[in-house]
N, CA, C and O of each residue as an XYZ file, in Angstrom:
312
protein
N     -38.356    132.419    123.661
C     -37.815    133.056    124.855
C     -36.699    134.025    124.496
O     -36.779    135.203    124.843
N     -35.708    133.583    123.841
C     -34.527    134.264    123.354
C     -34.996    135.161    122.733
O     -34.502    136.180    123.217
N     -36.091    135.593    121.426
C     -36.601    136.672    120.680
C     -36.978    137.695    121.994
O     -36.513    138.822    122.165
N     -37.972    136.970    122.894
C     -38.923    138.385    123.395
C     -37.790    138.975    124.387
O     -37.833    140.183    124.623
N     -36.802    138.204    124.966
C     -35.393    138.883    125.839
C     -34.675    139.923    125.090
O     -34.459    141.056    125.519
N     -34.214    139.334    123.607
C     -33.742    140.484    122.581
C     -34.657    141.366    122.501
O     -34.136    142.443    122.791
N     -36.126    141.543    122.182
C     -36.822    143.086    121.872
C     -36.511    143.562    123.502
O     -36.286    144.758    123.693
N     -36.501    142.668    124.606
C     -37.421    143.168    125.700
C     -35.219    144.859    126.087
O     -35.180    145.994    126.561
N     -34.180    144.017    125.575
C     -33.277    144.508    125.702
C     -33.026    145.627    125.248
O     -32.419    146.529    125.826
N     -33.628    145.640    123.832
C     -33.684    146.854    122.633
C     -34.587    147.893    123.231
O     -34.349    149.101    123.263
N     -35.904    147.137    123.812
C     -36.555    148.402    125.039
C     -35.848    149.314    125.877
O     -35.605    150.520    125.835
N     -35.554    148.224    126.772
C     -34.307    148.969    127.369
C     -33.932    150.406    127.440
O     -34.211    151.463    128.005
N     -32.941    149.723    126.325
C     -31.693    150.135    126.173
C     -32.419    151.666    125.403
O     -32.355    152.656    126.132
N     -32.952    151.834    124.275
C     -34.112    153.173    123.859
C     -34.972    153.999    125.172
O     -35.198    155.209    125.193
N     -35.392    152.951    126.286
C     -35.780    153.783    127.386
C     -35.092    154.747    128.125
O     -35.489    155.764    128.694
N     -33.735    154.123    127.984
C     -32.780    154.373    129.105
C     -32.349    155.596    128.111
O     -32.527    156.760    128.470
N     -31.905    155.346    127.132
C     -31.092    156.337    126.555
C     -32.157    157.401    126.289
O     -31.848    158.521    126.696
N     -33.338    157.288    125.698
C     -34.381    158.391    126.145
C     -35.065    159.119    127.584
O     -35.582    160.235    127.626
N     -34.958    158.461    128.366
C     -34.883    158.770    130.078
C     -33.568    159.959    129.900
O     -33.623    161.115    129.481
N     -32.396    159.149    130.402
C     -30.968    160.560    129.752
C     -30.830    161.497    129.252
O     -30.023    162.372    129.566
N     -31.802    161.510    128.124
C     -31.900    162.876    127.094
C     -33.121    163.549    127.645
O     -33.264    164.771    127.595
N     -34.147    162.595    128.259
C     -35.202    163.546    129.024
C     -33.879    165.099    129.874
O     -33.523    166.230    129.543
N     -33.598    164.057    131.134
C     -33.331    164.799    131.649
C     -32.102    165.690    131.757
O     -32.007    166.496    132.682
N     -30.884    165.520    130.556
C     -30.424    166.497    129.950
C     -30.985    167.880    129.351
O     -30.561    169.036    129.329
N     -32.159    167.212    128.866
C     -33.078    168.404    128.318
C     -33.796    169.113    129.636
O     -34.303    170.209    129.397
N     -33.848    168.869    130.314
C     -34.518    169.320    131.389
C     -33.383    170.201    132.101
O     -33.484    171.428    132.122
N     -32.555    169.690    132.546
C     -31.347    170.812    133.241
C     -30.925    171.489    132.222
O     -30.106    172.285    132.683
N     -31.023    171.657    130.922
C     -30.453    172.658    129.982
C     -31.573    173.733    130.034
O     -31.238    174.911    130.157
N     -32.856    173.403    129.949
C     -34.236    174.505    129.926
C     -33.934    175.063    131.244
O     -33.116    175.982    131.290
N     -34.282    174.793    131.937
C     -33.965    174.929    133.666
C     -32.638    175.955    133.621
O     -32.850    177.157    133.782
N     -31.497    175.558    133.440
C     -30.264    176.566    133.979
C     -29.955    177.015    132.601
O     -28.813    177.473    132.617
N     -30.497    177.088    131.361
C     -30.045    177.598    130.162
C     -28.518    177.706    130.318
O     -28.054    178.830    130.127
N     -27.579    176.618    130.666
C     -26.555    176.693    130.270
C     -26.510    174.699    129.554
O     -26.491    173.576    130.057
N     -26.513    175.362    128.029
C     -26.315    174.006    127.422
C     -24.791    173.523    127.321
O     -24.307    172.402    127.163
N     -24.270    174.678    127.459
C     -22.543    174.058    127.434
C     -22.674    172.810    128.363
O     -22.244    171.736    127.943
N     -23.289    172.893    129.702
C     -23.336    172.152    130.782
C     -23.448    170.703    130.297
O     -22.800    169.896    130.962
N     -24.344    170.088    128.973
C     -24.991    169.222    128.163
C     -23.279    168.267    128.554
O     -22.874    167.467    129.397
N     -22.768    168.949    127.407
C     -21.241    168.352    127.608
C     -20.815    168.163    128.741
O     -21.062    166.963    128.866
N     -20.272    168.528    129.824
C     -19.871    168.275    131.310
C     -20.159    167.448    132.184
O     -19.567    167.225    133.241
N     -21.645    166.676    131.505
C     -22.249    166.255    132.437
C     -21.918    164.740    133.098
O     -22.233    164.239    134.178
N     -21.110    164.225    131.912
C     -20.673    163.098    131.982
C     -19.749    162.678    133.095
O     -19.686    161.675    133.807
N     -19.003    163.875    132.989
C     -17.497    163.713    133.249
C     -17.175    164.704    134.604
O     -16.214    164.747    135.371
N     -18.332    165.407    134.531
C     -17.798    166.573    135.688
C     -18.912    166.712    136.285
O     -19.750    167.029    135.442
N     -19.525    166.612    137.680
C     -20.667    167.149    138.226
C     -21.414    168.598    137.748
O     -20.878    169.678    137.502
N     -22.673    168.269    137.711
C     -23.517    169.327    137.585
C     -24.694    169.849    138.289
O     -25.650    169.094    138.468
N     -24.722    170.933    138.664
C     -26.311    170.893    139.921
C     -27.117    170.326    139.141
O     -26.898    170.677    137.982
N     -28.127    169.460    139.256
C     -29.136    168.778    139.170
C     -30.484    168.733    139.800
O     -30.416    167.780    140.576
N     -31.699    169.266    139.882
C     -32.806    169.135    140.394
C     -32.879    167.948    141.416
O     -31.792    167.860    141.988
N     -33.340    167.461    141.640
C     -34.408    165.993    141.915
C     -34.911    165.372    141.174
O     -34.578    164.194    141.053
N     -35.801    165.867    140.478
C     -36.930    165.243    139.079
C     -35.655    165.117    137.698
O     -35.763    164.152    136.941
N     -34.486    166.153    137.461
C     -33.489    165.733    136.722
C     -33.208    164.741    137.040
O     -33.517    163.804    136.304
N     -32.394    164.449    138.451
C     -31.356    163.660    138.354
C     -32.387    162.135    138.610
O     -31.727    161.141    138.914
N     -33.698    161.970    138.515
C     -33.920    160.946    139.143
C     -33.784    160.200    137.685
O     -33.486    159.038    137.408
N     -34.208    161.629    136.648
C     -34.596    160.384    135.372
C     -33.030    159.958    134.495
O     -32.818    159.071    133.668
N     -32.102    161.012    135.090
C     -30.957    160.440    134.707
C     -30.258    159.219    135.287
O     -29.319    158.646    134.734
N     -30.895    158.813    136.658
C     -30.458    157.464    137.315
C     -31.061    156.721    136.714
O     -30.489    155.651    136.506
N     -32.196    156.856    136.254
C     -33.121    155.851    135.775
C     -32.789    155.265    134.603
O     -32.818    154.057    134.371
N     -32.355    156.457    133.592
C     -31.521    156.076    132.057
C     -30.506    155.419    132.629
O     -30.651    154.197    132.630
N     -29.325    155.916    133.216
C     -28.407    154.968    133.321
C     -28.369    153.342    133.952
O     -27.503    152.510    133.684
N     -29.783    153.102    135.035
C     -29.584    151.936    135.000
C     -30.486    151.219    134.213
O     -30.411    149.994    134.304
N     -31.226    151.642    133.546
C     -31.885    151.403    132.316
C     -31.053    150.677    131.320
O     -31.127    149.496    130.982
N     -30.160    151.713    130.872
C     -28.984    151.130    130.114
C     -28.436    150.210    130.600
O     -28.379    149.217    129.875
N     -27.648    150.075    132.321
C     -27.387    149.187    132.420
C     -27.083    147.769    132.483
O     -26.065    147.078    132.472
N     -28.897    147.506    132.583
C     -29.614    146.488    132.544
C     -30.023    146.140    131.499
O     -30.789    145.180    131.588
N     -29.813    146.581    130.304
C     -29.954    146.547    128.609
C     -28.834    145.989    128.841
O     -29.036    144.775    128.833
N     -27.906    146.182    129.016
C     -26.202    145.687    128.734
C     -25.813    144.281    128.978
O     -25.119    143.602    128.221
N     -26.472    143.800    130.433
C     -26.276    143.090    131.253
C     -27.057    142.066    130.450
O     -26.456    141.031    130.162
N     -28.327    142.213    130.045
C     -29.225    141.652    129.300
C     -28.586    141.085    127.839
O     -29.299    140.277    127.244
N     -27.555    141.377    127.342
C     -27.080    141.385    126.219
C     -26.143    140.410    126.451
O     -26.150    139.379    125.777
N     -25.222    140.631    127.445
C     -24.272    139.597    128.087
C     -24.494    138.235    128.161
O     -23.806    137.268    127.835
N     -26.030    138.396    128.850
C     -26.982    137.211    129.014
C     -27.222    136.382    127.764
O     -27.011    135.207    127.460
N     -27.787    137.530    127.102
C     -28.064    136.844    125.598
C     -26.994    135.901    124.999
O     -27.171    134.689    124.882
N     -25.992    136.481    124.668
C     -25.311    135.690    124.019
C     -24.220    134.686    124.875
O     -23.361    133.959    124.374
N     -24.441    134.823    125.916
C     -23.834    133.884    127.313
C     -24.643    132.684    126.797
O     -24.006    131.851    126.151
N     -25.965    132.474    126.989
C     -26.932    131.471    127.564
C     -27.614    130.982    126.311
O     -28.046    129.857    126.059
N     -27.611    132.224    125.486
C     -28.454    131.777    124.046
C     -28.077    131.811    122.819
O     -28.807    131.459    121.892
N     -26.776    132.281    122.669
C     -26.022    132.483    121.339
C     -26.867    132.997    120.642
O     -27.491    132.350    119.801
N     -27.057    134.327    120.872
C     -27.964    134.725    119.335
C     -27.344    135.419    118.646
O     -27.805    135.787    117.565
C-alpha cells in the first residue's frame, strides 16, 4: 500500500509540474512575451482559459502530491 501511494505521489507531483510548464509554454507562444514566464508567479498575467485551466490543474496537482507526502510519512513512515 505504502509503495503504490509513494509512485502514485511521484505521479503527481511530475503531472502537476508538467501541466504548469504546459501552460507557461502556452501563454509565452500566444503573447510572445516570455519575460511574462517570470511574473507569473508573483504578479498576475492575462491568461486564456485553456492556459489558465492547465495551470490550476498543475497547481493542485502539486498540491495533492504534497499533501500525499504528509500522509506518507504521517501514517507510514517511509
Amino acid at each position: 500500500m505504502d509503495f503504490t501511494l509513494f509512485w502514485l505521489e511521484k505521479v503527481l507531483l511530475v503531472a502537476g509540474i508538467l501541466s504548469i510548464l504546459t501552460s507557461m509554454y502556452m501563454y509565452g507562444r500566444r503573447s510572445s512575451d516570455w519575460s511574462g514566464l517570470v511574473t507569473m508567479f508573483f504578479k498576475r498575467v492575462q491568461m486564456n482559459i485553456a492556459e489558465y485551466k492547465w495551470y490550476r490543474i498543475g497547481v493542485a496537482l502539486v498540491l495533492v502530491a504534497v499533501v500525499l507526502k504528509v500522509a506518507l510519512y504521517t501514517f507510514f513512515l517511509v
